[in-house]
GUSE-338395 format. One line per field, with one value per atom (N, C-alpha, C, O): z, x, y; residue number from 0. Coordinates in steps of 0.1 Angstrom, whole numbers. Layout:
zz	Z ...
xx	X ...
yy	Y ...
nr	NUM ...
// end
This chain:
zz	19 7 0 -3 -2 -10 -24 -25 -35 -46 -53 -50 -60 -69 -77 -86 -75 -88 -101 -103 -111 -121 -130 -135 -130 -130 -144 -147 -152 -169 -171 -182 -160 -158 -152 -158 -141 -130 -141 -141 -150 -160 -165 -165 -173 -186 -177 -181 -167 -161 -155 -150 -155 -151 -162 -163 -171 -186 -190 -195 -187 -192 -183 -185 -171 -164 -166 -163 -170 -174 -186 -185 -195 -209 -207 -212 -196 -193 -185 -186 -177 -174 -188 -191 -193 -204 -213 -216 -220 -230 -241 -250 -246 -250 -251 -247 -255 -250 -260 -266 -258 -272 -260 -248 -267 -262 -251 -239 -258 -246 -236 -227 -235 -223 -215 -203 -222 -214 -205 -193 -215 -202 -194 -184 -193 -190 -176 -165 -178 -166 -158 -145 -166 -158 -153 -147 -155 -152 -160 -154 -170 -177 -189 -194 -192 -206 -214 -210 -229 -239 -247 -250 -251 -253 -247 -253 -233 -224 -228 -227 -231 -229 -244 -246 -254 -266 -268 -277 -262 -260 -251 -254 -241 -237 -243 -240 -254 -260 -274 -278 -276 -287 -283 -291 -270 -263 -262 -265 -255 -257 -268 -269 -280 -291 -298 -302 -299 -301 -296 -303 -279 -278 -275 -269 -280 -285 -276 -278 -265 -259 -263 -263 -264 -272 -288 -295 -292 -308 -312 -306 -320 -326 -333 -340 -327 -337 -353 -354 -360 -377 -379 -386 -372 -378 -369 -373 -354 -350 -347 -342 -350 -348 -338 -329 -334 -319 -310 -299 -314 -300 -301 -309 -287 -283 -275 -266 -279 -271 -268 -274 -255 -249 -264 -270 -268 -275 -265 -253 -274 -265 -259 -248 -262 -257 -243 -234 -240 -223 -215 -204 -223 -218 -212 -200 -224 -226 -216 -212 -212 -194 -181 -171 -182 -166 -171 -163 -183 -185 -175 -171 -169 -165 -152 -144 -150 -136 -132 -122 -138 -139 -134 -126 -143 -144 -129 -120 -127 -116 -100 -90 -102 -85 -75 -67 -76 -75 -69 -58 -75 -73 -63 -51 -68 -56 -46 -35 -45 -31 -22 -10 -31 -21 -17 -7 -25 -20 -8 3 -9 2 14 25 13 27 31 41 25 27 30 36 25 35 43 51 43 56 67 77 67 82 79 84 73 66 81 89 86 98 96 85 106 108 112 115 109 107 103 109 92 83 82 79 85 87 74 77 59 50 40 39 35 31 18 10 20 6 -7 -5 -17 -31 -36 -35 -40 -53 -61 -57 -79 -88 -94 -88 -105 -117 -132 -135 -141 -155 -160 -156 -169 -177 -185 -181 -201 -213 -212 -210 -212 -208 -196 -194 -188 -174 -161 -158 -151 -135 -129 -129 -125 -117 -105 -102 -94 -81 -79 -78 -77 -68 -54 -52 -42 -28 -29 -38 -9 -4 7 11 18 30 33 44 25 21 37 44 39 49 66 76 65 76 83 94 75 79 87 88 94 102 91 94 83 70 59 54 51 41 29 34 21 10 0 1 -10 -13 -31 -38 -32 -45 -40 -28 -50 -50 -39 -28 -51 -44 -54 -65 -47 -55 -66 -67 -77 -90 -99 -107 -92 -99 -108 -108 -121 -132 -133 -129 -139 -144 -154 -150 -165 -175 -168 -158 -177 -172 -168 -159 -178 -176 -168 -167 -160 -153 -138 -130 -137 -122 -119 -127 -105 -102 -106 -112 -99 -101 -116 -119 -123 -140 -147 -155 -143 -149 -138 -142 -128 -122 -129 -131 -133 -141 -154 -159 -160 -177 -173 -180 -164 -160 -153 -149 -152 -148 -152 -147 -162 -168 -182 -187 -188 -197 -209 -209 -218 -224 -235 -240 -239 -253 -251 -257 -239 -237 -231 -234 -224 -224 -236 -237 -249 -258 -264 -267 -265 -272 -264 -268 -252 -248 -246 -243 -245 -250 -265 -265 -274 -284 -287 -294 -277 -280 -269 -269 -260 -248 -249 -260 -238 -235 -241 -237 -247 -253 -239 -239 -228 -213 -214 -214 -216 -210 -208 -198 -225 -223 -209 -199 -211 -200 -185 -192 -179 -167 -170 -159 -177 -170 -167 -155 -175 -171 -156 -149 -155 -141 -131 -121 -132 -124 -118 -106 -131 -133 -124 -118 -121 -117 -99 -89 -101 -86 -78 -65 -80 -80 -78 -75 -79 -76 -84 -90 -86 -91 -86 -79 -87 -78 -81 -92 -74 -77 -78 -67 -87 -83 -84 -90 -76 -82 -95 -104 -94 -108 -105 -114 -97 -90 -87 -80 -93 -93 -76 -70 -71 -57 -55 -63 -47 -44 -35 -24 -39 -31 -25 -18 -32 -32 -39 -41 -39 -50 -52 -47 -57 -62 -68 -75 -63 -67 -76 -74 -87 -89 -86 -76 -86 -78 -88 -96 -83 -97 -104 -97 -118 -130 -144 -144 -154 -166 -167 -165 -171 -173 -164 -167 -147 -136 -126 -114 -134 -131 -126 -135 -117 -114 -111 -109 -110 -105 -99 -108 -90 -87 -69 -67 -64 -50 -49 -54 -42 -39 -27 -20 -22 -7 -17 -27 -10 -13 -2 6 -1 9 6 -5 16 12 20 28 11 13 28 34 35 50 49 39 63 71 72 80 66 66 52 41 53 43 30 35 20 12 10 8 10 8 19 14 32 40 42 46 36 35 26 27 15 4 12 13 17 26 41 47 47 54 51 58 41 39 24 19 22 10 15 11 26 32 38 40 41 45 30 27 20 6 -3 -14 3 -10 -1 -9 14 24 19 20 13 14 0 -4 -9 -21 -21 -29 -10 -11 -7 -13 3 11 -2 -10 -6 -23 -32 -40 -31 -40 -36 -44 -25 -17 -20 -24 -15 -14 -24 -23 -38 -49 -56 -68 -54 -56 -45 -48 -31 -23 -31 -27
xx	352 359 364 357 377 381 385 389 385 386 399 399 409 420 413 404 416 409 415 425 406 406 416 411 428 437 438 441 434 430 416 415 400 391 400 399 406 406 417 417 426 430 427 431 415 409 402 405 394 382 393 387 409 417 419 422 416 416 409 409 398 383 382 378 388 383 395 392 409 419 413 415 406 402 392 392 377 372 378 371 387 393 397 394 402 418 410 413 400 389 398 390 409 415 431 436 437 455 458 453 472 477 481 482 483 492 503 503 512 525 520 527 509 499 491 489 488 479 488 487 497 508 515 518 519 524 512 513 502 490 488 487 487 482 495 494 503 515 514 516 513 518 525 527 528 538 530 519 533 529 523 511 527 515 512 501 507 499 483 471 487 476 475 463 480 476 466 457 466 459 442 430 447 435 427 415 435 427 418 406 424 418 409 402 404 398 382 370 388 377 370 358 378 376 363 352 369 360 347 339 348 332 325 315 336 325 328 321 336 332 347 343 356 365 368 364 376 378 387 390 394 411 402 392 412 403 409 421 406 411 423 433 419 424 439 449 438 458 459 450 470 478 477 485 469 472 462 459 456 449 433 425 432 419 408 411 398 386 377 376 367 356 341 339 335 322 309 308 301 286 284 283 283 285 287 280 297 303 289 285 288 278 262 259 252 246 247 237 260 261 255 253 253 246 231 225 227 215 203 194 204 194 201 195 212 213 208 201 212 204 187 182 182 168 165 160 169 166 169 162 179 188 179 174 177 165 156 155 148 137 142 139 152 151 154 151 164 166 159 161 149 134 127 120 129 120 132 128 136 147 146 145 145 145 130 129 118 107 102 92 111 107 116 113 126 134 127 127 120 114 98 88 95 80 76 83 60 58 56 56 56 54 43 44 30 19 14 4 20 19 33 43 31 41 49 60 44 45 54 49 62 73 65 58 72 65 77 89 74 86 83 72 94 91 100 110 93 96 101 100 104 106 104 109 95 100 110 118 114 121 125 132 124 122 114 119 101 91 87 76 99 97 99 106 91 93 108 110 115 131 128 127 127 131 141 152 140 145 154 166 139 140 129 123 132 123 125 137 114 113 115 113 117 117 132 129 140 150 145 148 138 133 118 117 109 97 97 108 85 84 83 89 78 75 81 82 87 94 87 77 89 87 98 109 96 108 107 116 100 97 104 105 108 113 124 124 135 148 151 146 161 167 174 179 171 171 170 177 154 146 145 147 140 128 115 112 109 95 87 79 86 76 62 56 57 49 37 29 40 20 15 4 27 28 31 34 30 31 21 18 16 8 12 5 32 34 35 32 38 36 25 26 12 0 -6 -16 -1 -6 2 -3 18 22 18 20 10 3 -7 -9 -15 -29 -27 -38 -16 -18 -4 1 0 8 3 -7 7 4 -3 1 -12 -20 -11 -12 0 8 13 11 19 30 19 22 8 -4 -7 -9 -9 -15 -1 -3 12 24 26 34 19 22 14 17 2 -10 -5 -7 -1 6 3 -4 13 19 11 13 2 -3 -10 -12 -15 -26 -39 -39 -49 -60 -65 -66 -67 -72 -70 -79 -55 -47 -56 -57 -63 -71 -80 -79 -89 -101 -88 -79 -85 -77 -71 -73 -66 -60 -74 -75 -85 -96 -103 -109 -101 -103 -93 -98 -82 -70 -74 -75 -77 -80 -90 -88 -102 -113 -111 -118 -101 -105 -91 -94 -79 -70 -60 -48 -62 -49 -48 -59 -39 -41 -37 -26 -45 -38 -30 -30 -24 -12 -19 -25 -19 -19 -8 2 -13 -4 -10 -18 -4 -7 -18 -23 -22 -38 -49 -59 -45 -54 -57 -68 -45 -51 -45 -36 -48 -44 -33 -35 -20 -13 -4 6 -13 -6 -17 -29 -6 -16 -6 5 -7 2 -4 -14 3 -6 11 22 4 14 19 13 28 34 35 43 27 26 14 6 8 5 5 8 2 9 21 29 24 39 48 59 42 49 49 49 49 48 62 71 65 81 82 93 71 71 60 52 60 50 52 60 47 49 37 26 44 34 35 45 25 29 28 22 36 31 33 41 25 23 22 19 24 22 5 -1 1 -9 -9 0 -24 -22 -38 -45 -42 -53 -59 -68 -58 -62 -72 -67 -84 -93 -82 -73 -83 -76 -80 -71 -90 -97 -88 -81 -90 -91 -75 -72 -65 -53 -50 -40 -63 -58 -63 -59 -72 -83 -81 -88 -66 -60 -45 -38 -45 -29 -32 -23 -41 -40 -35 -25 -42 -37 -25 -22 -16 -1 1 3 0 9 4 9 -8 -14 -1 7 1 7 21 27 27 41 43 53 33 30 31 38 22 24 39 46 43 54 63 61 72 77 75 83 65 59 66 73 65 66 81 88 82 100 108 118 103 105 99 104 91 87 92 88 102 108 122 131
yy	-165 -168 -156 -146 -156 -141 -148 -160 -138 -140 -129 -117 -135 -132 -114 -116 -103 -91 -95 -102 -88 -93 -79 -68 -84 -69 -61 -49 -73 -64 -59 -54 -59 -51 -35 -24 -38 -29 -17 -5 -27 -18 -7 5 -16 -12 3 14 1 10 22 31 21 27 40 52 29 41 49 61 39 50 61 72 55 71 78 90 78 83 94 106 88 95 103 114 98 108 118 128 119 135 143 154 136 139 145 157 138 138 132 132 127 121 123 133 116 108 97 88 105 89 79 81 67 53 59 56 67 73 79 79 86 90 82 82 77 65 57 53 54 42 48 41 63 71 69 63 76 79 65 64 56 45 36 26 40 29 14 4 13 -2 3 14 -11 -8 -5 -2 -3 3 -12 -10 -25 -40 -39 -41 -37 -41 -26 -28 -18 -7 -11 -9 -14 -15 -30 -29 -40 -51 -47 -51 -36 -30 -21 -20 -13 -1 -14 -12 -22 -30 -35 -40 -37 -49 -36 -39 -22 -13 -11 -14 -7 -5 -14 -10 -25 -39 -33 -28 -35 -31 -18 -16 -9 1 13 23 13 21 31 43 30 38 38 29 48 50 57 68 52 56 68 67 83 93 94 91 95 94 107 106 117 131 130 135 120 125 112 106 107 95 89 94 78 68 76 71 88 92 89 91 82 78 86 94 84 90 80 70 85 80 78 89 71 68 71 69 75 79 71 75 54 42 44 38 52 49 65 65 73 80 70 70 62 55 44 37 41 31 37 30 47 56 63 70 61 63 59 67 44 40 43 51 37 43 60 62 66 80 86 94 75 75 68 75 53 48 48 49 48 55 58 50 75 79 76 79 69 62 53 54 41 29 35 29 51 52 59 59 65 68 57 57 45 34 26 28 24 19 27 21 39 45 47 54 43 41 29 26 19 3 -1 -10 4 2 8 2 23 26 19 26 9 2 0 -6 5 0 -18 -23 -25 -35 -48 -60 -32 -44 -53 -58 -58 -72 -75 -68 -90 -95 -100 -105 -99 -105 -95 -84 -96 -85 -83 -90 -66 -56 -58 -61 -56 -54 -41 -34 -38 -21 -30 -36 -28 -34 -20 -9 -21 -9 -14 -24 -8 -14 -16 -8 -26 -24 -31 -40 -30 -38 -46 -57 -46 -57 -65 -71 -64 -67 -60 -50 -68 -58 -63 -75 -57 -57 -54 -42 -65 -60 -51 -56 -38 -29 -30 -31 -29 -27 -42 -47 -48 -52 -51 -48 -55 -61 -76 -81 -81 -94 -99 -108 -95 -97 -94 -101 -84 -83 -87 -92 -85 -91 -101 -108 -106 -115 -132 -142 -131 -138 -136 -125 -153 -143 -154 -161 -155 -158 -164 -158 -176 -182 -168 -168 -163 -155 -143 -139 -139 -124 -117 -112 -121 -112 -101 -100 -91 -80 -88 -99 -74 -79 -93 -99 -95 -107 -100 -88 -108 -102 -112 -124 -103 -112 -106 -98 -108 -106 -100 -105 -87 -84 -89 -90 -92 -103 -112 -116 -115 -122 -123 -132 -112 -110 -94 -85 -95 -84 -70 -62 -69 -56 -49 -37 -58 -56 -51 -42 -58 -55 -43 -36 -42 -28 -16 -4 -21 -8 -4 7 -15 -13 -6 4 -8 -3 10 16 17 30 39 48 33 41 48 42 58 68 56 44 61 56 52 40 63 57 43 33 46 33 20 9 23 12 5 -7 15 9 -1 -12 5 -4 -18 -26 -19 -29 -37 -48 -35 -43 -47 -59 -45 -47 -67 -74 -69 -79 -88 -100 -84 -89 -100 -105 -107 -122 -116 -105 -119 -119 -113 -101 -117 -114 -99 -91 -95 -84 -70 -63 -71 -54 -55 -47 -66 -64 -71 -66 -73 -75 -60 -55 -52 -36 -30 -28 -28 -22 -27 -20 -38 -40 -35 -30 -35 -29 -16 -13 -7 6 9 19 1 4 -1 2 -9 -17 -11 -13 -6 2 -12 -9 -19 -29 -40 -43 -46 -60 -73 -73 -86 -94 -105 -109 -109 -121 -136 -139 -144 -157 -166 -163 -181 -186 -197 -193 -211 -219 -227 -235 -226 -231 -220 -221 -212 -198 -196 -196 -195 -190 -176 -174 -168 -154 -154 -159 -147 -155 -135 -132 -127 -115 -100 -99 -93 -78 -65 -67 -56 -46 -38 -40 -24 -11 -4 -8 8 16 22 27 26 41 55 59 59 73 71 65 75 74 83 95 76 85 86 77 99 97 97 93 104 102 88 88 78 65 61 62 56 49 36 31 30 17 4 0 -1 -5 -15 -24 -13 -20 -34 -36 -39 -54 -58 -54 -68 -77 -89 -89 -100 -118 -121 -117 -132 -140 -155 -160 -159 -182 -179 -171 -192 -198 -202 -207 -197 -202 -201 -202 -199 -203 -189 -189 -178 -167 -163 -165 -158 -157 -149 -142 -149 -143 -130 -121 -128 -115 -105 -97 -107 -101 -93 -82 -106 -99 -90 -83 -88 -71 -62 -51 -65 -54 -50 -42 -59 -52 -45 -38 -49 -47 -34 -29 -33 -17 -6 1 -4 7 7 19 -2 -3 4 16 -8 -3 7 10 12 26 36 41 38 45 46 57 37 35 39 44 37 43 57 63 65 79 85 93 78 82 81 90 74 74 83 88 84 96 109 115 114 126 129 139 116 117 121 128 114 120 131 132 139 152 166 177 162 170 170 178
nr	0 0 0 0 1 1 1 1 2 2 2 2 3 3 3 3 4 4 4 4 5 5 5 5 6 6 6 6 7 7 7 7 8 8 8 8 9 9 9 9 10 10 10 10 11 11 11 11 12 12 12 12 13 13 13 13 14 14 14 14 15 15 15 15 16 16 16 16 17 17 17 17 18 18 18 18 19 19 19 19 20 20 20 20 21 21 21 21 22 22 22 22 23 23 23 23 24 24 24 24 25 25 25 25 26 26 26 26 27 27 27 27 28 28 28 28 29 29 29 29 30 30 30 30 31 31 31 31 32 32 32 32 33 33 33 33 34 34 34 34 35 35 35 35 36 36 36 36 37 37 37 37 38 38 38 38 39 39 39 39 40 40 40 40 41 41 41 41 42 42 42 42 43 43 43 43 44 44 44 44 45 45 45 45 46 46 46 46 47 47 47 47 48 48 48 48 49 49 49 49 50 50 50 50 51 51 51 51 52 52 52 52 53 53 53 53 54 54 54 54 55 55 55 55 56 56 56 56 57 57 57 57 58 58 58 58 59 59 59 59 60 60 60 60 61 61 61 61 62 62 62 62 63 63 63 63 64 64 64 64 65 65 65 65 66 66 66 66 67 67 67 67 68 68 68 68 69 69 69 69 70 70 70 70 71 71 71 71 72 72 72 72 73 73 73 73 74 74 74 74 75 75 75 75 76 76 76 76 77 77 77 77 78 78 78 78 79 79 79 79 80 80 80 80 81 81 81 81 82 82 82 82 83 83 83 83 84 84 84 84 85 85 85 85 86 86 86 86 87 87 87 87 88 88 88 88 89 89 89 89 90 90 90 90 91 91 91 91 92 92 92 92 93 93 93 93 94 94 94 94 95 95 95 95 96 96 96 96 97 97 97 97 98 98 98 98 99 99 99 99 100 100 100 100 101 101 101 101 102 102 102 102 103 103 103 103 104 104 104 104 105 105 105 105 106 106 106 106 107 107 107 107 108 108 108 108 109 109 109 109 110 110 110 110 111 111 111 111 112 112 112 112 113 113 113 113 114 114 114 114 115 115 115 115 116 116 116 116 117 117 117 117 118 118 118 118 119 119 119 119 120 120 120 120 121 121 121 121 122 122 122 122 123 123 123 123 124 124 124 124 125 125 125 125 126 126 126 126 127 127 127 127 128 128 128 128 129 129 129 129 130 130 130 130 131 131 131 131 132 132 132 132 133 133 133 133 134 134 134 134 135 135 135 135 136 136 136 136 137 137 137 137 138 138 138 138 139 139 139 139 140 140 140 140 141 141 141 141 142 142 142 142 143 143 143 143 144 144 144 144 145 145 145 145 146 146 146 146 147 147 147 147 148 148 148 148 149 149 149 149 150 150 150 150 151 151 151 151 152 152 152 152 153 153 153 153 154 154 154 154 155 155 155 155 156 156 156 156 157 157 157 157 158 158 158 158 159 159 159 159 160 160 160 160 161 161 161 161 162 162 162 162 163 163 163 163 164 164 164 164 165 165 165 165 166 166 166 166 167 167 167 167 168 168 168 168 169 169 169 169 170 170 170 170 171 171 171 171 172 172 172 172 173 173 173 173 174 174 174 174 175 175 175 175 176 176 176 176 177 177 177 177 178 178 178 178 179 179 179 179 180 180 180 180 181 181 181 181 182 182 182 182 183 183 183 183 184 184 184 184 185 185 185 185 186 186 186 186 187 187 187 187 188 188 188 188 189 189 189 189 190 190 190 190 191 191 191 191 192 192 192 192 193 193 193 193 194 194 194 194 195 195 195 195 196 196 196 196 197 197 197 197 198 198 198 198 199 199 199 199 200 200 200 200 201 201 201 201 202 202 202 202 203 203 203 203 204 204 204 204 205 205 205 205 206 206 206 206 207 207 207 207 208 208 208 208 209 209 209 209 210 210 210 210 211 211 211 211 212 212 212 212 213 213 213 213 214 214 214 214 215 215 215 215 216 216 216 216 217 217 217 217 218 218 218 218 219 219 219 219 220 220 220 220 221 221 221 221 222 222 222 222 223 223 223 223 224 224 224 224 225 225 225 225 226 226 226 226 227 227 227 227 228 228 228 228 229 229 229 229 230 230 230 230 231 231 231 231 232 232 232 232 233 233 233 233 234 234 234 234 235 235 235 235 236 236 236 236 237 237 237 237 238 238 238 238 239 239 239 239
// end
């Protein structure tokens, strides 16, 4: 199925990056650079304006500039990249001893964001967790393994608001190095370790698995050492 472009986006993003060369341009420059009429880029500059990401400067007539606003759009991409693309090239060559696909989550505003997974290739997949799922921390393994071994400031702000459980479940985390998944019948259905700690924290990796005929136990107790392994490798990759 192909889809019609959306020619007043492809516009608009024709401008911003017009303005970030330029660092700013009046209306007769802009239409001039981009090829449209002069209503048509004035309907666009109002449309930026609005949300923020350009600004009629006060001191010269009609000329526009870029707002922090459009800096503040690649912040996270900045911060995160990085990271997912050490983890990407660390489960794509993931050996293939367990058949049950791994996740790298990342924080973010209260919740874990699938990143990367094995989830496509594995022998086993799972109907939970695609790229850029979310999930509230508390609620999933990779979350409470990131509270439990991230820097103390940001542990204590987010115990904040936490489940009465939450303090004593991180102290166990802390002690037992992982934390585990259930599901709504309290069965073990998974587990998740950090990747980092303190302030060099970036994330957090997990296996899940469905319920089968396999002791539960035995699947964290074979499978840590896959994901503590894929944990270092990540690590590395981002400290080379």
């Amino acid at each position: 199925m192909s889809y019609k472009r959306i020619r007043s986006l492809e516009r608009g993003v024709a401008i911003l990056r017009m303005l970030n060369q330029m660092g700013a341009a009046t209306v007769a420059e802009i239409a001039h650079d981009v090829g449209l009429p002069r209503p048509t880029v004035y309907r666009i500059l109002d449309t930026l304006v609005e949300s923020g990401l350009i600004y009629r400067s006060p001191s010269a007539h009609n000329v526009y500039r870029l707002t922090e606003a459009v800096g503040r759009l690649g912040e996270n991409f900045e911060k995160t990249e990085p990271i997912a693309a050490a983890a990407q090239q660390v489960l794509s060559s993931a050996p293939s001893s367990s058949p049950w696909p791994v996740f790298f989550s990342t924080y973010s505003e209260g919740g874990m964001v699938i990143r990367e997974t094995t989830r496509g290739s594995s022998i086993f997949w799972t109907e939970l967790g695609w790229v850029g799922a979310v999930a509230p921390i508390w609620e999933v393994s990779p979350g409470r393994a990131f509270v439990a071994f991230c820097s103390a400031e940001r542990q204590a702000q987010l115990l904040v608001e936490a489940p009465d459980w939450a303090a004593n479940d991180v102290r166990t985390i802390s002690e037992r190095g992982y934390a585990e998944e259930r599901d709504e019948y309290d069965r073990l259905i998974g587990f998740a370790v950090a990747v980092g700690t303190g302030e060099s924290i970036v994330g957090s990796l997990a296996m899940i698995w469905e319920i089968d005929a396999e002791a539960e136990r035995n699947l964290i107790e074979r499978n840590l050492p896959l994901l503590t392994g894929l944990r270092d490798e990540i690590l590395e990759k981002l400290a080379g």
